[in-house]
C-alpha positions, 0 to 999 in steps of 0.5 A: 948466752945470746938474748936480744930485745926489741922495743920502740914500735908503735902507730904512726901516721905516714910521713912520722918517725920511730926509733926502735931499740934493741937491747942485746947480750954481750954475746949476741953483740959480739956477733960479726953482724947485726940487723933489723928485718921486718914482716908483715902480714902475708909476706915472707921476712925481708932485710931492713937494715945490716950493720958489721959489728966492726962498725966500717958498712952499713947495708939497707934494703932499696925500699928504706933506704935515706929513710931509715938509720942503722947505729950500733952502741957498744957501750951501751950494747944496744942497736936502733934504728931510726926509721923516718917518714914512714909509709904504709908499706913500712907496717910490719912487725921488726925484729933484731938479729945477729950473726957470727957468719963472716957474711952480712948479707948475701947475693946483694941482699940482706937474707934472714938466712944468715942470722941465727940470733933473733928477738922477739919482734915489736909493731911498727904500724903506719896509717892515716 
């Protein structure tokens, strides 16, 4: 059974921080990759941030990156990401993933196509 949770979204001000969560079974943990994608109003899904299960790379997308934090717990079967001064641009609703692919991402970047697993989305909006 493969089941994953998203939660932390919210409203915040430009330059705010948020932490989001996301609660995953032990099969959708088990998968080889995990992410974060978002999408806002009117655009296509994008890559935020990818994660390997192994834990040895990390990926972001160009617009997050130094600003957002990718981290996985096995322990606790979870994964975050920690999404610092925020902008405008950031409002989106964000979803979890994961994937048994042996790829994370694909032609330099980090596509939806790739994850077959997916949460049910939480709000993340910025604004003054």
């Amino acid at each position: 059974q493969v089941l994953l949770v998203e939660s932390g979204g919210g409203s915040v001000q430009p330059g705010g921080s948020l932490r989001l969560s996301c609660a995953l079974s032990g099969d959708a943990f088990s998968g080889r990759c995990m992410g974060w994608f978002r999408q806002a109003p009117g655009k296509a899904r994008e890559g935020v941030a990818v994660i390997r299960t192994s834990g040895e790379k990390e990926y972001y997308a160009n617009s997050v990156k130094g600003r957002f934090t990718i981290s996985a717990d096995s322990e606790k079967f979870t994964m975050n990401l920690q999404l610092d001064s925020l902008k405008p641009e950031d409002t989106a609703i964000y979803y979890c993933a994961a994937t048994t692919r042996s790829r994370c991402i694909v032609g330099g970047e980090l596509s939806p196509q790739l994850y077959q697993f997916w949460g049910q989305g939480t709000q993340v909006t910025v604004s003054a």
